[in-house]
CHARMM-style PDB file with segment names, atoms N, HN, CA, C and O in Angstrom:
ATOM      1  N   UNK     1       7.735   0.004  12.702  1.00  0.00      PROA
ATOM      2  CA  UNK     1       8.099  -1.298  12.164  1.00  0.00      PROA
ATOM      3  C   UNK     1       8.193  -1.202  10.640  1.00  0.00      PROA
ATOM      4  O   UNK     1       7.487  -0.461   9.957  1.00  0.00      PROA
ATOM      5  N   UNK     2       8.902  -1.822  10.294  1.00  0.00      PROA
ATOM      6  HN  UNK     2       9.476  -2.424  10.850  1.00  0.00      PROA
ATOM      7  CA  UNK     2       9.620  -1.077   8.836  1.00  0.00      PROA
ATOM      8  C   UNK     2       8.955  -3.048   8.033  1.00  0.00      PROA
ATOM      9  O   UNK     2       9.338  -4.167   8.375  1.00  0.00      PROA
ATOM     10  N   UNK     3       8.046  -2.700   7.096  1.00  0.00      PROA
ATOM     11  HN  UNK     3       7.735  -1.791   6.819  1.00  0.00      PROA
ATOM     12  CA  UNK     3       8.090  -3.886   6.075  1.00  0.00      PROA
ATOM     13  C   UNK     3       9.172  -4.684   5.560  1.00  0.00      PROA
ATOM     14  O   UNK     3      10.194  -4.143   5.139  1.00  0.00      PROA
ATOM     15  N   UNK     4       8.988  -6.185   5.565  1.00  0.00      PROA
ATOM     16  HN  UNK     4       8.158  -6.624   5.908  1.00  0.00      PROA
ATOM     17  CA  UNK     4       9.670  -6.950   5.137  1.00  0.00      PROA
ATOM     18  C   UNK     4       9.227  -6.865   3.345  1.00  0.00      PROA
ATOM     19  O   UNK     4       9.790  -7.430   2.407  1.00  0.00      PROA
ATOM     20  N   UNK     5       8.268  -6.130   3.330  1.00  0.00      PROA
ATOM     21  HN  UNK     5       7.810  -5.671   4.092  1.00  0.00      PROA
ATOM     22  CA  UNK     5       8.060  -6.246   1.374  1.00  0.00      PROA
ATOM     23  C   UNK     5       8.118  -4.940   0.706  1.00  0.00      PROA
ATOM     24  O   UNK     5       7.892  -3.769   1.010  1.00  0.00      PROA
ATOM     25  N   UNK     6       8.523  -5.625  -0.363  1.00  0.00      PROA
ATOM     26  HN  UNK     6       8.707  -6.576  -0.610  1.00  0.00      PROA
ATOM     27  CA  UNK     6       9.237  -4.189  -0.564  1.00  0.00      PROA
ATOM     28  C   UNK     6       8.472  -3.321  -1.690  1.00  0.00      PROA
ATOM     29  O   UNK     6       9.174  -2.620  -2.419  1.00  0.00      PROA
ATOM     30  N   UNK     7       6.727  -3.331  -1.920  1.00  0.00      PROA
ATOM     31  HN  UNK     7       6.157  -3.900  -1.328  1.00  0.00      PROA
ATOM     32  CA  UNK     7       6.401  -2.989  -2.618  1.00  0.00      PROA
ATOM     33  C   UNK     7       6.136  -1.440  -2.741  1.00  0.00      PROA
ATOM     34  O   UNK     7       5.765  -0.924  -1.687  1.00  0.00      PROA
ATOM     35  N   UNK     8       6.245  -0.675  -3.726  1.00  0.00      PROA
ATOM     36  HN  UNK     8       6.546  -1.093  -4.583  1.00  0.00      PROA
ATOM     37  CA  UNK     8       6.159   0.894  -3.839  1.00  0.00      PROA
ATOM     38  C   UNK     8       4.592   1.650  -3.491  1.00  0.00      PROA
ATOM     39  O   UNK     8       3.514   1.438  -4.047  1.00  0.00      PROA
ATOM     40  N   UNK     9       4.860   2.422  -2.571  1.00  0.00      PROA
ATOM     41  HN  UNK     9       5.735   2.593  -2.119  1.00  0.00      PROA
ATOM     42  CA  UNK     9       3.988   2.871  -2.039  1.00  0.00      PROA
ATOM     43  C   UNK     9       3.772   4.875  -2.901  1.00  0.00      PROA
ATOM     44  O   UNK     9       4.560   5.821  -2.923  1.00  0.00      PROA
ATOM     45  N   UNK    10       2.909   4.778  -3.235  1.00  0.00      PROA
ATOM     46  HN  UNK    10       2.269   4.010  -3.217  1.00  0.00      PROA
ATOM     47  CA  UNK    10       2.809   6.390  -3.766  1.00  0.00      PROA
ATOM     48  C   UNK    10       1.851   7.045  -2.656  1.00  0.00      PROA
ATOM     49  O   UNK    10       0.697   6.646  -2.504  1.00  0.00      PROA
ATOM     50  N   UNK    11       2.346   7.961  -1.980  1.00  0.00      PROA
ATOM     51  HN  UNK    11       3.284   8.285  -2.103  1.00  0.00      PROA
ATOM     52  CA  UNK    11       1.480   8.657  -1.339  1.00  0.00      PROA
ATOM     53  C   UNK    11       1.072  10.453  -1.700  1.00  0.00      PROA
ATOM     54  O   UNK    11       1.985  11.125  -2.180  1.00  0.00      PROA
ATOM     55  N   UNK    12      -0.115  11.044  -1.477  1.00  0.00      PROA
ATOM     56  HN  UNK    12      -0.857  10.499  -1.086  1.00  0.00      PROA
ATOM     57  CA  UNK    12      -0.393  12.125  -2.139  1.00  0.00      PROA
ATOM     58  C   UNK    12      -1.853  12.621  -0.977  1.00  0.00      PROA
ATOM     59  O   UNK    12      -2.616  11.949  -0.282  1.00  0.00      PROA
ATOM     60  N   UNK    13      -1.732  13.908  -1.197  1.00  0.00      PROA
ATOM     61  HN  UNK    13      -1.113  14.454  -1.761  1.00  0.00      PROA
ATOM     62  CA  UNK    13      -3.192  14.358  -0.147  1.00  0.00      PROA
ATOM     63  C   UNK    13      -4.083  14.637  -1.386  1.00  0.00      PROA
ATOM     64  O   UNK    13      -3.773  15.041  -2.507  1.00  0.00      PROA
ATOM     65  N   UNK    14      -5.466  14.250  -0.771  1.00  0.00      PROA
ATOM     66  HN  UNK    14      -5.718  13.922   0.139  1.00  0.00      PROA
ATOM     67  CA  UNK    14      -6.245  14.142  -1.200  1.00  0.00      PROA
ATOM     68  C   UNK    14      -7.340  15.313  -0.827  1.00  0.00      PROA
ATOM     69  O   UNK    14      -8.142  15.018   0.058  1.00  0.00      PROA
ATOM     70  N   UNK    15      -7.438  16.567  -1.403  1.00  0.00      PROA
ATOM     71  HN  UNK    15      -6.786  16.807  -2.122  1.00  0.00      PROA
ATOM     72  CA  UNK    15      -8.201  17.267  -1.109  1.00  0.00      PROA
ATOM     73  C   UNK    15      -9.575  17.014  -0.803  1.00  0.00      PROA
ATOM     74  O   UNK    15     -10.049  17.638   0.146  1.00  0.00      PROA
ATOM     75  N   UNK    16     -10.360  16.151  -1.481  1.00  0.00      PROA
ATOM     76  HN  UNK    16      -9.975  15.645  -2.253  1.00  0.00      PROA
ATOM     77  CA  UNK    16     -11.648  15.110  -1.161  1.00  0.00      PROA
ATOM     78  C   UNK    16     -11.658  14.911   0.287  1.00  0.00      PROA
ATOM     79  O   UNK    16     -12.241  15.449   1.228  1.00  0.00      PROA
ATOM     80  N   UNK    17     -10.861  14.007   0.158  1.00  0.00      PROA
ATOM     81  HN  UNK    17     -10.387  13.570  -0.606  1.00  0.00      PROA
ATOM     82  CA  UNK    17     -11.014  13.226   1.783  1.00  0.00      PROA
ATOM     83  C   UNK    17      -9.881  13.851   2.806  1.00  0.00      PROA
ATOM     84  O   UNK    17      -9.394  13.160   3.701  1.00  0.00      PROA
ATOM     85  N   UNK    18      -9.558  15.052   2.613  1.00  0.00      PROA
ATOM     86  HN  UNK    18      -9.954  15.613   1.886  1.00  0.00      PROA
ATOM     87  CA  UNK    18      -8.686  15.814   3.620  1.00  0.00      PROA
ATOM     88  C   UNK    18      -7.683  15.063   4.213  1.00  0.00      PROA
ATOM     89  O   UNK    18      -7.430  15.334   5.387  1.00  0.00      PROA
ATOM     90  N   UNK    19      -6.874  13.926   3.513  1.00  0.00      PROA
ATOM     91  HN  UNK    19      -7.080  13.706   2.559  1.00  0.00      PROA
ATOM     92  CA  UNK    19      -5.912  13.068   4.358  1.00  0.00      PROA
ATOM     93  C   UNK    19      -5.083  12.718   2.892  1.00  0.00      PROA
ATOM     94  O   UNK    19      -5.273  12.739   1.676  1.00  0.00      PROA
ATOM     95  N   UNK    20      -4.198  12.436   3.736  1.00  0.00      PROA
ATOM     96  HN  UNK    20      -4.044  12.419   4.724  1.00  0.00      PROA
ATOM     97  CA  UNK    20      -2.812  11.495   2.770  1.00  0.00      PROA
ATOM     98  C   UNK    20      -3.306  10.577   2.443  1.00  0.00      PROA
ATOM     99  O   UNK    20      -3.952   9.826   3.174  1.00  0.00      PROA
ATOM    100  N   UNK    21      -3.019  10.382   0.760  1.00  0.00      PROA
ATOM    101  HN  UNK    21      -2.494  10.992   0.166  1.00  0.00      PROA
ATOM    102  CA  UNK    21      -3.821   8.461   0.655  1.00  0.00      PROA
ATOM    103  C   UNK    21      -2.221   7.471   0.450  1.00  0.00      PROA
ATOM    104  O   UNK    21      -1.318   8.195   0.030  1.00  0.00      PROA
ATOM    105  N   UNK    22      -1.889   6.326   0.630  1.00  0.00      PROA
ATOM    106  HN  UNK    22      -2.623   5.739   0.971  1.00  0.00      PROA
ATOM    107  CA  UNK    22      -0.982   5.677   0.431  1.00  0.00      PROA
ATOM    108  C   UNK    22      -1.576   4.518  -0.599  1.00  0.00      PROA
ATOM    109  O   UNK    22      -2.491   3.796  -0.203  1.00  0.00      PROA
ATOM    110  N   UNK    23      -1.077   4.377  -1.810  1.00  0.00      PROA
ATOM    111  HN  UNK    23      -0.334   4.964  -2.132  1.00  0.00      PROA
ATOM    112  CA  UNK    23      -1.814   3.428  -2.783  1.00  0.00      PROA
ATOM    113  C   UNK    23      -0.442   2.378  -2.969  1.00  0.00      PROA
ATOM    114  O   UNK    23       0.757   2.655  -2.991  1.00  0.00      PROA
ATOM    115  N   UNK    24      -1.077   1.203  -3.080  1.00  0.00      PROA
ATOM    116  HN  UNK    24      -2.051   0.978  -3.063  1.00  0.00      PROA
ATOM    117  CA  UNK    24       0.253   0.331  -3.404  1.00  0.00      PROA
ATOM    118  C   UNK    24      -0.039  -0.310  -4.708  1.00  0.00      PROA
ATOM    119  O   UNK    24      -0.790  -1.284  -4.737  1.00  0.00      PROA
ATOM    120  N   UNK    25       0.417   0.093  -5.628  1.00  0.00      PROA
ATOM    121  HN  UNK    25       1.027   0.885  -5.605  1.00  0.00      PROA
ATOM    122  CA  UNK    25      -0.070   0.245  -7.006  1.00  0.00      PROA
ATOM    123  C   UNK    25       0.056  -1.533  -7.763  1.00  0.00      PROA
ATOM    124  O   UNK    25      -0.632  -1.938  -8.700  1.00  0.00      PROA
ATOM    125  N   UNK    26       1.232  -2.405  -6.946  1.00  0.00      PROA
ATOM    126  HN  UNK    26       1.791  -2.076  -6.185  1.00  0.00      PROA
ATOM    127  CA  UNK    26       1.249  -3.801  -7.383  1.00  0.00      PROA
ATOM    128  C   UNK    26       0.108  -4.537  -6.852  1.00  0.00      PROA
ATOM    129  O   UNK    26      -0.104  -5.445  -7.656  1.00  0.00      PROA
ATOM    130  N   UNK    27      -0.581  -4.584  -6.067  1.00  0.00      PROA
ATOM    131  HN  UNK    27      -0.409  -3.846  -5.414  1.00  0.00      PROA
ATOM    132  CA  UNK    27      -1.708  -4.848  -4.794  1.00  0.00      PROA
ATOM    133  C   UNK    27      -3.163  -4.488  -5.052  1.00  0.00      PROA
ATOM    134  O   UNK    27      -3.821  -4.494  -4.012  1.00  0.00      PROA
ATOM    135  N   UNK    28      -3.782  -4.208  -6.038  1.00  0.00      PROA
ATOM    136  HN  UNK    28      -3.247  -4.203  -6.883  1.00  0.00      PROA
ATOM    137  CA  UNK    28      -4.799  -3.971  -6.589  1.00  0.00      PROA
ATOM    138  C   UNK    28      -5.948  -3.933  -5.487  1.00  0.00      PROA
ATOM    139  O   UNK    28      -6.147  -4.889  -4.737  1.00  0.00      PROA
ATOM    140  N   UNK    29      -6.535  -2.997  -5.456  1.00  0.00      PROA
ATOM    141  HN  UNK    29      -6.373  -2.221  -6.065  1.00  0.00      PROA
ATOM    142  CA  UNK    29      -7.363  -2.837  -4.195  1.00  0.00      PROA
ATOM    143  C   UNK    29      -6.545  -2.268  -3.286  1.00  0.00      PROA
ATOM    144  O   UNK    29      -7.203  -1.499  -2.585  1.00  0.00      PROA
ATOM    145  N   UNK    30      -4.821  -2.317  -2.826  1.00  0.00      PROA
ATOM    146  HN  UNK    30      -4.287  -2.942  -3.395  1.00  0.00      PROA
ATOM    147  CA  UNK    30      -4.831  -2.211  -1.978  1.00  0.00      PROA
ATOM    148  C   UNK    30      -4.233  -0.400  -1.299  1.00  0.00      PROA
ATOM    149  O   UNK    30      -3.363   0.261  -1.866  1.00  0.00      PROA
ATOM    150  N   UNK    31      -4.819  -0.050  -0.289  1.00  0.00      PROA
ATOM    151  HN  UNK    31      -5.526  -0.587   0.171  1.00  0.00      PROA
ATOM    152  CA  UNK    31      -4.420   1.644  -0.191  1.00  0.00      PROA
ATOM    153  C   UNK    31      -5.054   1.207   1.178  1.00  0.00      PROA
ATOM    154  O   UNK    31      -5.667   0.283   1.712  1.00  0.00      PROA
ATOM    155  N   UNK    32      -4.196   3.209   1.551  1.00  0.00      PROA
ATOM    156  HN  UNK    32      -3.698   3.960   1.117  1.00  0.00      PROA
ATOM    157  CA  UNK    32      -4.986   3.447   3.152  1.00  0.00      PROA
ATOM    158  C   UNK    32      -4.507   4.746   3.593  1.00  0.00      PROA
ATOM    159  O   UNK    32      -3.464   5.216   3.141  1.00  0.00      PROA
ATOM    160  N   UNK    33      -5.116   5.259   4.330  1.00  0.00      PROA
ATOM    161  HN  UNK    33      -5.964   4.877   4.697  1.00  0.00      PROA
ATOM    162  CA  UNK    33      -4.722   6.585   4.473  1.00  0.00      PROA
ATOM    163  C   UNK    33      -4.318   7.198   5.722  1.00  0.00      PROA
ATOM    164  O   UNK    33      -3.966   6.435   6.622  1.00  0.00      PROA
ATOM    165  N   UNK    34      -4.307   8.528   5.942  1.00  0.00      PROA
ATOM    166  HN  UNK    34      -4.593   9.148   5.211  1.00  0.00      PROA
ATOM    167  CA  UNK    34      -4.031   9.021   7.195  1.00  0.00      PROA
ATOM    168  C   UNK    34      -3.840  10.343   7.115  1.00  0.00      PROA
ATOM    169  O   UNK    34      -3.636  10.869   6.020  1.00  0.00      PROA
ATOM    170  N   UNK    35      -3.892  11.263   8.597  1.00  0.00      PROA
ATOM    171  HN  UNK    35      -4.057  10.836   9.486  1.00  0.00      PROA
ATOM    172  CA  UNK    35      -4.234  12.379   8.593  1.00  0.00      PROA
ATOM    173  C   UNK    35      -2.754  13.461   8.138  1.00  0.00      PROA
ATOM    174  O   UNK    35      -2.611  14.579   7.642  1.00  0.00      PROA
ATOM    175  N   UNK    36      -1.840  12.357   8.647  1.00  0.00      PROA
ATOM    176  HN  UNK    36      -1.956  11.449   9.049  1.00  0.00      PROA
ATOM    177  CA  UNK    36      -0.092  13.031   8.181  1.00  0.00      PROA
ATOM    178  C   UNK    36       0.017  11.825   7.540  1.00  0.00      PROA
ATOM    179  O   UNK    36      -0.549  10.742   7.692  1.00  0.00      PROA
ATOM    180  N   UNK    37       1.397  12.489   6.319  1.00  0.00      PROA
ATOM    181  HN  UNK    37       1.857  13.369   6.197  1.00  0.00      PROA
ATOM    182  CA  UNK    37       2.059  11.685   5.702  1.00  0.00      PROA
ATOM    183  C   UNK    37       2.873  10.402   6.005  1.00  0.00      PROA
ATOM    184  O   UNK    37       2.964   9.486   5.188  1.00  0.00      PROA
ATOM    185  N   UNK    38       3.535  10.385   7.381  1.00  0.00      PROA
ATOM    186  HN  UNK    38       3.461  11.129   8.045  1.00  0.00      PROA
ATOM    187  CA  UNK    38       3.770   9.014   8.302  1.00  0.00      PROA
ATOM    188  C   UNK    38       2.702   8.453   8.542  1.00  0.00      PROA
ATOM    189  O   UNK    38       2.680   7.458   7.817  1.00  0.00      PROA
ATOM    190  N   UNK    39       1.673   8.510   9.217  1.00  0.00      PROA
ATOM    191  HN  UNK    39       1.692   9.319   9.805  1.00  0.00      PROA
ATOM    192  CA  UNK    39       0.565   8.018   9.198  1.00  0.00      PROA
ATOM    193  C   UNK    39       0.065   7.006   8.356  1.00  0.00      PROA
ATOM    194  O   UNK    39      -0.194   5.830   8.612  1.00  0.00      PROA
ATOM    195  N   UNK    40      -0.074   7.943   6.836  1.00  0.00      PROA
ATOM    196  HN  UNK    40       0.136   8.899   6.628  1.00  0.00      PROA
ATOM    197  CA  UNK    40      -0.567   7.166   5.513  1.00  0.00      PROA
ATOM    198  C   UNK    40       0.200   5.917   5.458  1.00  0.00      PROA
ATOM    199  O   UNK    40      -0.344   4.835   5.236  1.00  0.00      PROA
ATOM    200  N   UNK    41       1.342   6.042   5.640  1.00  0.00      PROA
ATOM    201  HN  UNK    41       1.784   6.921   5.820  1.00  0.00      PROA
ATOM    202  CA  UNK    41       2.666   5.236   5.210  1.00  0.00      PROA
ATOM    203  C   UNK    41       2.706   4.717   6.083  1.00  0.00      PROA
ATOM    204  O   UNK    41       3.646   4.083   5.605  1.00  0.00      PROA
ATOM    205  N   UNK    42       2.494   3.896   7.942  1.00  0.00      PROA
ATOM    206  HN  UNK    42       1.730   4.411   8.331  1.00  0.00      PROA
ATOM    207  CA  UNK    42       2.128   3.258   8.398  1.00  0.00      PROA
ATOM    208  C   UNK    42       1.136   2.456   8.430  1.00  0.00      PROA
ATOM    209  O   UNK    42       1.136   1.339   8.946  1.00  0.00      PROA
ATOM    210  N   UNK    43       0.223   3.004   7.864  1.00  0.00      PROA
ATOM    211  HN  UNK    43       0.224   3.912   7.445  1.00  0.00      PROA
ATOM    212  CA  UNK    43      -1.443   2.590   7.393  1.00  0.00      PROA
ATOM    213  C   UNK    43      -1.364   1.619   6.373  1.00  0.00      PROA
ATOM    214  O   UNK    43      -1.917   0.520   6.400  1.00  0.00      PROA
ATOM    215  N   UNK    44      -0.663   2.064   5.485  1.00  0.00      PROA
ATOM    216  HN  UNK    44      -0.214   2.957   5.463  1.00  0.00      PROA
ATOM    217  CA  UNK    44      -0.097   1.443   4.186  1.00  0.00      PROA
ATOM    218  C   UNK    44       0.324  -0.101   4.680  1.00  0.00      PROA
ATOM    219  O   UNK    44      -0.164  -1.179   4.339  1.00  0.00      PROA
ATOM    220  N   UNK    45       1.285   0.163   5.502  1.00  0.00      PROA
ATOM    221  HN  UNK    45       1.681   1.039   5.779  1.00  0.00      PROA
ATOM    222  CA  UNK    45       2.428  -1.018   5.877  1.00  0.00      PROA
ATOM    223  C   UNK    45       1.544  -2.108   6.244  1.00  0.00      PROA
ATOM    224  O   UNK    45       1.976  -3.230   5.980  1.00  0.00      PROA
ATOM    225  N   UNK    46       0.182  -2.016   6.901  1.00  0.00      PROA
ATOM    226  HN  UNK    46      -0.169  -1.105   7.115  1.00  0.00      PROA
ATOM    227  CA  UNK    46      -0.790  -2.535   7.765  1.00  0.00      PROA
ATOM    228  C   UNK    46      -1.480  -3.509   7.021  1.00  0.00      PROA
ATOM    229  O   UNK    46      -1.547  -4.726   7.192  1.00  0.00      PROA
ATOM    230  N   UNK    47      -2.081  -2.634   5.998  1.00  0.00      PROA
ATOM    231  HN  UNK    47      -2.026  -1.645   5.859  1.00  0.00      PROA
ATOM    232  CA  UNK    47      -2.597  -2.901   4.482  1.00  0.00      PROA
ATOM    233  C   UNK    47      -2.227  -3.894   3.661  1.00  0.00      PROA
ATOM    234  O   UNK    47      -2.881  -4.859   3.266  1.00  0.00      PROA
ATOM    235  N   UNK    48      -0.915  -3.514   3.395  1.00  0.00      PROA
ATOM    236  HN  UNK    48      -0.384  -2.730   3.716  1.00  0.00      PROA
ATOM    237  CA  UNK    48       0.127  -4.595   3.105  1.00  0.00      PROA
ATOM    238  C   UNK    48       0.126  -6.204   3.628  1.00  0.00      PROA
ATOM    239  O   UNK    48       0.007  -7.269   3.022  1.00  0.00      PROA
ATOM    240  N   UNK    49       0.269  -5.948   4.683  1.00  0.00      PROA
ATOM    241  HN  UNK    49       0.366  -5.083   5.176  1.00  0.00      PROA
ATOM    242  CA  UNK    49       0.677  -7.374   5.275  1.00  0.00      PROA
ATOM    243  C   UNK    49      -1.267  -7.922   5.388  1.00  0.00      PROA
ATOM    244  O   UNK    49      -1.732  -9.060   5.332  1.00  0.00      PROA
ATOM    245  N   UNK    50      -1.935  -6.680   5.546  1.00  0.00      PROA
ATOM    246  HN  UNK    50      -1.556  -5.755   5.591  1.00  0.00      PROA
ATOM    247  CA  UNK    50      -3.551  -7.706   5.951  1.00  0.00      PROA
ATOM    248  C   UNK    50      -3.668  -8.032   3.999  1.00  0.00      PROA
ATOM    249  O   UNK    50      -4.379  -9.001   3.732  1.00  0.00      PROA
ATOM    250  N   UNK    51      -3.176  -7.463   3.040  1.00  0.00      PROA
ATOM    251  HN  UNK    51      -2.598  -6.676   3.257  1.00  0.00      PROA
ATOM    252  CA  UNK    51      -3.973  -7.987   1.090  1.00  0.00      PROA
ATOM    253  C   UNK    51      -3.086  -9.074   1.784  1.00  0.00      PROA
ATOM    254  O   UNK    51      -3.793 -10.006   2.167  1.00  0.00      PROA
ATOM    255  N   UNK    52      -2.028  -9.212   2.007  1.00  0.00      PROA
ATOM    256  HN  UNK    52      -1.454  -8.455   1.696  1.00  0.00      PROA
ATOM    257  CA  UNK    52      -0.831 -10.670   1.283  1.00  0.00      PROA
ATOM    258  C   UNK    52      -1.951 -11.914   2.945  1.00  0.00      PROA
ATOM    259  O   UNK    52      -2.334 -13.041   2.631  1.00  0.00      PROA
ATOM    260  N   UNK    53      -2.111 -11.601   3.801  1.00  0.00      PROA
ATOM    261  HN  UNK    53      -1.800 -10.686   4.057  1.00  0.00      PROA
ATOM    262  CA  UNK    53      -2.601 -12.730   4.143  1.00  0.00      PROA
ATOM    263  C   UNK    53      -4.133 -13.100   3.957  1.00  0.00      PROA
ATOM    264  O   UNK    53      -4.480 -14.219   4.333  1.00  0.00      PROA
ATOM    265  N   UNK    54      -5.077 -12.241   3.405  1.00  0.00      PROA
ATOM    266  HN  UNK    54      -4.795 -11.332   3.100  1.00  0.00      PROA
ATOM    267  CA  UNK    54      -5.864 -12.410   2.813  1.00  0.00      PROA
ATOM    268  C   UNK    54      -5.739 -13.272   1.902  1.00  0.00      PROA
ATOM    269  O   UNK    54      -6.411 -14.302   1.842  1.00  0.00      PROA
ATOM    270  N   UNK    55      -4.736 -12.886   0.983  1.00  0.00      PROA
ATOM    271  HN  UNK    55      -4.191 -12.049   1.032  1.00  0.00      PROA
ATOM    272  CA  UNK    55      -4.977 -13.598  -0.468  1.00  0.00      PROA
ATOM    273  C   UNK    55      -3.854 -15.025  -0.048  1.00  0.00      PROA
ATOM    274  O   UNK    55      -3.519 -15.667  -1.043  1.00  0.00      PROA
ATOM    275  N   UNK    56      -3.447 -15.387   0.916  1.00  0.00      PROA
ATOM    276  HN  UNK    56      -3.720 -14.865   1.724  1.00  0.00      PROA
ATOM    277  CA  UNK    56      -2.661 -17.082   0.699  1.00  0.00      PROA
ATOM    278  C   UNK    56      -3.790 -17.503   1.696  1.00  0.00      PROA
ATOM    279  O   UNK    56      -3.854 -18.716   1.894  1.00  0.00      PROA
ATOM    280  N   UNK    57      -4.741 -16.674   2.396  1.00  0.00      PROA
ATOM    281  HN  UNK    57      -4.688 -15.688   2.235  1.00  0.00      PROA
ATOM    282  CA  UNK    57      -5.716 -17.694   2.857  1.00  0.00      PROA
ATOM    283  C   UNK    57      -6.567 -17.900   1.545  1.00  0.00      PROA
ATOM    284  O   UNK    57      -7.008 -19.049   1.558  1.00  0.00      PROA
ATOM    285  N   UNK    58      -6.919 -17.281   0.534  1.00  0.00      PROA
ATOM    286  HN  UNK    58      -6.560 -16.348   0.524  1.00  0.00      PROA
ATOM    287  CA  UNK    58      -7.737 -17.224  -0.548  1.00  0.00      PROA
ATOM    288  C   UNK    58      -7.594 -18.457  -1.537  1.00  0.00      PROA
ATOM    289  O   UNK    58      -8.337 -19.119  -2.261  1.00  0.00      PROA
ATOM    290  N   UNK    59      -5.767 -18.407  -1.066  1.00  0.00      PROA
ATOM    291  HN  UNK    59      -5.163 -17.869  -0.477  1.00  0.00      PROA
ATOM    292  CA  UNK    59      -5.303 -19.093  -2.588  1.00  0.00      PROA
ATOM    293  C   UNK    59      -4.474 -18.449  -3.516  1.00  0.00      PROA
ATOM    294  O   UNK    59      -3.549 -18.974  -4.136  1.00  0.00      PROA
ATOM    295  N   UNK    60      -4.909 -17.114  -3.590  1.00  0.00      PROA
ATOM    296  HN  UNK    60      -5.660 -16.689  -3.086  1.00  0.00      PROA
ATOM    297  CA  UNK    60      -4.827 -16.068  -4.487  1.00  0.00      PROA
ATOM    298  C   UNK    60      -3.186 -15.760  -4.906  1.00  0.00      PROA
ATOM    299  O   UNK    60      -2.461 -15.650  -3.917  1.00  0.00      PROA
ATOM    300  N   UNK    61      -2.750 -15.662  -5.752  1.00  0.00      PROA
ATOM    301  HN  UNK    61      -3.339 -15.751  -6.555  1.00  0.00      PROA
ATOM    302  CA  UNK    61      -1.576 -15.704  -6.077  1.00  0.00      PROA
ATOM    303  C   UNK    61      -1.064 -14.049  -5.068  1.00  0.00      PROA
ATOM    304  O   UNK    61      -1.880 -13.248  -4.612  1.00  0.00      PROA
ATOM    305  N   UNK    62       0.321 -13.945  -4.964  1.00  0.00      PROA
ATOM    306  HN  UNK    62       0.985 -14.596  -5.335  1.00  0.00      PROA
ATOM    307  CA  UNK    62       0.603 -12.836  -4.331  1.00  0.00      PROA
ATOM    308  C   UNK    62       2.054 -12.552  -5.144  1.00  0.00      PROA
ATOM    309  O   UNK    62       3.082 -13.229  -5.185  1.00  0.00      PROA
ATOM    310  N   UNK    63       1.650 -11.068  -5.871  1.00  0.00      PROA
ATOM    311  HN  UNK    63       0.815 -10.518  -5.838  1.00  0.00      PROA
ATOM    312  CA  UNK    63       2.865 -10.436  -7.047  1.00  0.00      PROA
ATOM    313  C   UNK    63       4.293 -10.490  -6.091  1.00  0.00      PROA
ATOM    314  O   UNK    63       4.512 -10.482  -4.880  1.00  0.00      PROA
ATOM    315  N   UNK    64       4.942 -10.537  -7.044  1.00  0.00      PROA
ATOM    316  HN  UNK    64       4.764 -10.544  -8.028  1.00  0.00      PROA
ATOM    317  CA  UNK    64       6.109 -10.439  -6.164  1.00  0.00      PROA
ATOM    318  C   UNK    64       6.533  -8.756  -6.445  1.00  0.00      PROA
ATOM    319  O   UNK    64       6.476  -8.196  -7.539  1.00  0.00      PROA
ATOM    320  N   UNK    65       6.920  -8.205  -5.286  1.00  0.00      PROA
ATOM    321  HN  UNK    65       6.967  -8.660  -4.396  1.00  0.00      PROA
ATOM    322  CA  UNK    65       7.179  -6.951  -5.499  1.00  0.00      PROA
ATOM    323  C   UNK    65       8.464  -6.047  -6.937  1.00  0.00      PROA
ATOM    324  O   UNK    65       9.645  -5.772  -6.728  1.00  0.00      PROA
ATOM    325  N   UNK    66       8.183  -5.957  -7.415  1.00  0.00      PROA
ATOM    326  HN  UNK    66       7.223  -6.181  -7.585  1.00  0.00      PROA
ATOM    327  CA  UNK    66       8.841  -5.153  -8.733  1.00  0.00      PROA
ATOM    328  C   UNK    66       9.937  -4.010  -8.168  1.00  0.00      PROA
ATOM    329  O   UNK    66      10.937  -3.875  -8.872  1.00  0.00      PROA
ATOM    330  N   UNK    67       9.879  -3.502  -7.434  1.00  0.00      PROA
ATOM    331  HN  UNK    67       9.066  -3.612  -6.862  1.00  0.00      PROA
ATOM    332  CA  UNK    67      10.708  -1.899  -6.983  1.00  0.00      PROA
ATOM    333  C   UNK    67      10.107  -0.763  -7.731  1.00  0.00      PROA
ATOM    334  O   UNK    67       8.960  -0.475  -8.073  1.00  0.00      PROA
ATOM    335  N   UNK    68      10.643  -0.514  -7.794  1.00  0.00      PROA
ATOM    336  HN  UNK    68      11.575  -0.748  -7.516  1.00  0.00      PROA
ATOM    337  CA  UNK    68      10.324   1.439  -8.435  1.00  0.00      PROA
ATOM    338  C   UNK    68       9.410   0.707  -9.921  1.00  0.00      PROA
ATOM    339  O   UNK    68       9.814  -0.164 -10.692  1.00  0.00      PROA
ATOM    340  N   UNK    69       8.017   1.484  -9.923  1.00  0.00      PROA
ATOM    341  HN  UNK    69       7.689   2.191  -9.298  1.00  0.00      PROA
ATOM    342  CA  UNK    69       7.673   1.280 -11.110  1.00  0.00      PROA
ATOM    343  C   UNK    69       7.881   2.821 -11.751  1.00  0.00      PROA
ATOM    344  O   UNK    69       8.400   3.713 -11.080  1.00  0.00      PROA
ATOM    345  N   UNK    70       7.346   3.061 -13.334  1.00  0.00      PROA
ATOM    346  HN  UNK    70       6.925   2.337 -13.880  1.00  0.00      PROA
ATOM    347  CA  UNK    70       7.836   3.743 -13.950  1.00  0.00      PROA
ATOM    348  C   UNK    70       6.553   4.028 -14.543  1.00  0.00      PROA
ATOM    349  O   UNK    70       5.727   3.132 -14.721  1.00  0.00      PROA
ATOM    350  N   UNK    71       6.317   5.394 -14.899  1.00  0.00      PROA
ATOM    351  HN  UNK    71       6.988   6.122 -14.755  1.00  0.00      PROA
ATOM    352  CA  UNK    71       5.025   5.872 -15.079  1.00  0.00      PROA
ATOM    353  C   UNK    71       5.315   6.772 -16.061  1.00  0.00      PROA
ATOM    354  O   UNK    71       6.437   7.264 -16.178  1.00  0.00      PROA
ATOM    355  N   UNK    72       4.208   7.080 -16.925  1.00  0.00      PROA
ATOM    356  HN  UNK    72       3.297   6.680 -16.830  1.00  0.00      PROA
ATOM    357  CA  UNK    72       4.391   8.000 -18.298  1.00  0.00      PROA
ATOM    358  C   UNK    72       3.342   9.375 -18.143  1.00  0.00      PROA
ATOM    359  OT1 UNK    72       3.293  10.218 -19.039  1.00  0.00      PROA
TER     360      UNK     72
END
């Protein structure tokens, strides 16, 4: 199932924790991982949709997704 949001997901293995981590860098707090790289990135998608209904039950404002961010 492919996300309706379109926020950027960076994924990378994590020698620590022996798994792919998926971080969603607009979403503060929000990441998840998995043992393969699809995995992470399903995990992710999960993640996703549980921060955004967390935070409109909260109140909590919810970013609107940016696209590609840009890093130095």
């Amino acid at each position: 199932m492919t996300s309706s949001w379109k926020y950027e997901i960076i994924i990378y293995w994590s020698d620590e924790g022996e798994a792919y981590v998926a971080e969603v860098p607009e979403l503060p707090g929000c990441a998840a991982d998995g043992e393969t790289y699809a995995q992470a990135l399903a995990n992710a998608e999960v993640v996703i949709r549980e921060w955004i209904a967390t935070a409109r039950e909260l109140g909590r404002p919810i970013p609107e997704p940016k696209g590609r961010l840009l890093y130095a």
